[in-house]
C-alpha positions as CSV (number, residue, x, y, z in Angstrom):
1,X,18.9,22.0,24.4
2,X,17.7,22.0,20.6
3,X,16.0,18.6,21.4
4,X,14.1,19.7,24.1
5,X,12.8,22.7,22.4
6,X,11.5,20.6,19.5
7,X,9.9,18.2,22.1
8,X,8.2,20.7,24.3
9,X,7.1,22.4,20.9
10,X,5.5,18.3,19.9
11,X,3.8,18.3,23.1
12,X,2.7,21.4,23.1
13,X,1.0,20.6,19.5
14,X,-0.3,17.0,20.8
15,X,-1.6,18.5,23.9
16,X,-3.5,21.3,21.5
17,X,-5.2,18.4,19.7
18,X,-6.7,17.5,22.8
19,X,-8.3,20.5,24.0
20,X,-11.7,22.2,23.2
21,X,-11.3,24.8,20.4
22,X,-10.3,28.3,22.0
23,X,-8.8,26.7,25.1
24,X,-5.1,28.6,24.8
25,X,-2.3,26.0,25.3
26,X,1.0,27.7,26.8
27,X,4.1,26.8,24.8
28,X,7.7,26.9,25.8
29,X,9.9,28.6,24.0
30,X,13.5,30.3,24.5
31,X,15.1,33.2,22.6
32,X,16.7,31.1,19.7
33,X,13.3,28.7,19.0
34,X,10.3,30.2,16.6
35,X,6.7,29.9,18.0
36,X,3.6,28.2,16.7
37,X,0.3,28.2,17.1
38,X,-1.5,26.6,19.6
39,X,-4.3,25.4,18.1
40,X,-3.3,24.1,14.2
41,X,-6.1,25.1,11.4
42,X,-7.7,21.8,10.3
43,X,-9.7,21.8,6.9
44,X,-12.9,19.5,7.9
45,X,-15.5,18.4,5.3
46,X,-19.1,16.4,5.7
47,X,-18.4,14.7,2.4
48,X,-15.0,12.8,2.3
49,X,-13.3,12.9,-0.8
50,X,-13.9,9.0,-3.4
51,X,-10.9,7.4,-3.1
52,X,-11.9,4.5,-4.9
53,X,-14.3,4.1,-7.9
54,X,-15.7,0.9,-8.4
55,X,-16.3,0.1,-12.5
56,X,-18.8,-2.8,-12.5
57,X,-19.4,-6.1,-10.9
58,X,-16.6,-8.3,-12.4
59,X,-13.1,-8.1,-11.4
60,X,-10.6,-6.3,-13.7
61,X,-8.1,-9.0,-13.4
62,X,-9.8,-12.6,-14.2
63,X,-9.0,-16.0,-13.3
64,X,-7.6,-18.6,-15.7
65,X,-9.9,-21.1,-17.7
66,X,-10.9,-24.5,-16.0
67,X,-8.1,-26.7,-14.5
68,X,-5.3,-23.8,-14.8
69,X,-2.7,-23.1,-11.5
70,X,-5.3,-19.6,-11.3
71,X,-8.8,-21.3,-12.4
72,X,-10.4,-20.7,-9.2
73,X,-8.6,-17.5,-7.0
74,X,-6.7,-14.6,-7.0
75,X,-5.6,-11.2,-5.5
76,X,-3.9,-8.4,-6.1
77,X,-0.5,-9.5,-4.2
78,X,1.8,-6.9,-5.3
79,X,1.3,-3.7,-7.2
80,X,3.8,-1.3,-8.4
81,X,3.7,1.8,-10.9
82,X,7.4,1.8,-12.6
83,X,8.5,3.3,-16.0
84,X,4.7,4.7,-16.6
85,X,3.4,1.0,-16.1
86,X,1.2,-0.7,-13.9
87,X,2.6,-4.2,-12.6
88,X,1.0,-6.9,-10.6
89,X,2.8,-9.9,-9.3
90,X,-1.4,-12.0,-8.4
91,X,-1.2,-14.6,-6.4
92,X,-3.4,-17.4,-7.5
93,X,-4.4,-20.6,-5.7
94,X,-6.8,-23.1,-6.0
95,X,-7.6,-24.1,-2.4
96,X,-6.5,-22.2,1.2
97,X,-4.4,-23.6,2.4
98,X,-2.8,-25.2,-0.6
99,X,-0.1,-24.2,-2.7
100,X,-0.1,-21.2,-4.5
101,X,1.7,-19.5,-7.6
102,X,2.2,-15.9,-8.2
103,X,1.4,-14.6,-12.3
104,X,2.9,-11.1,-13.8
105,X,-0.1,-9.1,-15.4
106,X,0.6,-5.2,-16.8
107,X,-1.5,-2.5,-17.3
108,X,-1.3,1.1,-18.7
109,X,-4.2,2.5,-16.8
110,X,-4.7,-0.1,-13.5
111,X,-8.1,-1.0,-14.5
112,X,-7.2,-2.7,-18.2
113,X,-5.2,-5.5,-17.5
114,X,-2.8,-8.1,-19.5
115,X,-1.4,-11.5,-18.4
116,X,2.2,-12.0,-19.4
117,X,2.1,-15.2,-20.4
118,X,0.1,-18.1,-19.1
119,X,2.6,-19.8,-16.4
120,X,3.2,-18.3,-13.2
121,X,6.4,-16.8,-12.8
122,X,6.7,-18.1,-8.9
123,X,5.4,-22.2,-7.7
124,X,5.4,-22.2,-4.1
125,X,8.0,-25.1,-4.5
126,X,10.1,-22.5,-6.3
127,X,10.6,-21.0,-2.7
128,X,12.7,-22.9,-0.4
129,X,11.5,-21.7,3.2
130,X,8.1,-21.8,1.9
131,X,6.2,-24.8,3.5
132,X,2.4,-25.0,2.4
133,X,2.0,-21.7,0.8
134,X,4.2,-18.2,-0.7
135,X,2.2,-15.2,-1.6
136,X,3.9,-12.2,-3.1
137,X,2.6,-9.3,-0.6
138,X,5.2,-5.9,-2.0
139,X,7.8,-5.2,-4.2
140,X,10.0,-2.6,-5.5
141,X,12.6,-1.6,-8.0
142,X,15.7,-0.8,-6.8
143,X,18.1,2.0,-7.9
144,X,20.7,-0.4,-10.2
145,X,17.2,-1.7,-11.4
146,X,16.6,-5.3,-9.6
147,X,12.8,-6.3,-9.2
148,X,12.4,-7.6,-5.7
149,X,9.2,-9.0,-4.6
C-alpha cells in the first residue's frame, strides 16, 4: 500500500513537469500519506552559473620531453581528491591505437601539477587482458585504504 502511495505521489510530480504552469494536477492521497505540491518551485536563471574557468592556452599538465613513453599525448584518465590532494593517474600514448602507459602526477590546487617520477606506473603489457591498449578511466580509495584504478 505504502509503495503505491509513493508511486502515485512520483507520477503525480512527473506528470506536473509536463504541464503548463497553473494547470492543477490532482494527486492521490490516503489518510496516512502527506501531500505535495503540484507544481514544484523551480529557481531559473538567464545566466548559468561558470563551471569551468579556463587559465590560459597551454595545458596544466605537460607532456614529457622528445622520445619519452608521454612525449607526444595525454589526458586526464583518472582524477581523485583524497587526503586534501589532487591525484591524476594520465594516460599517455604516442600513437592511437598503440600502446599506452598511465603516469601518477599530484596537485594541491588541480591546476599546479607535479609528475611523480618520470616512468609510468602502468605499461599496457603490465595488464594481462589488455591487447593493443589500457587506459586508466576512475579510481577510488577504499575504506581499509587500497587505491584501485
Amino acid at each position: 500500500m505504502r509503495k503505491n502511495i509513493l508511486l502515485l505521489i512520483c507520477l503525480s510530480l512527473l506528470l506536473a513537469g509536463c504541464t503548463s504552469a497553473g494547470t492543477p494536477v490532482p494527486i492521490a492521497v490516503s489518510s496516512t500519506a502527506t501531500a505535495v505540491p503540484a507544481t514544484p518551485t523551480l529557481a531559473i536563471t538567464s545566466t548559468p552559473a561558470a563551471f569551468f574557468r579556463v587559465y590560459g592556452e597551454e595545458p596544466v599538465v605537460s607532456k614529457g620531453p622528445g622520445g619519452s613513453w608521454d612525449d607526444r599525448y595525454t589526458d586526464p584518465g583518472a582524477v581523485l581528491y583524497y587526503d586534501g590532494t589532487f591525484h591524476m593517474f594520465r594516460n599517455g600514448f604516442r600513437g592511437f591505437p598503440a600502446e599506452s602507459q598511465v603516469g601518477y602526477v599530484t596537485s594541491p590546487d588541480g591546476y599546479t601539477w607535479t609528475k611523480q617520477g618520470d616512468d609510468p606506473v602502468f605499461r599496457t603489457q603490465d595488464v594481462p587482458y589488455a591487447k593493443v591498449a589500457m587506459y586508466a578511466s576512475s579510481a577510488l580509495v577504499e575504506d581499509d585504504g587500497t587505491w584501485v584504478l
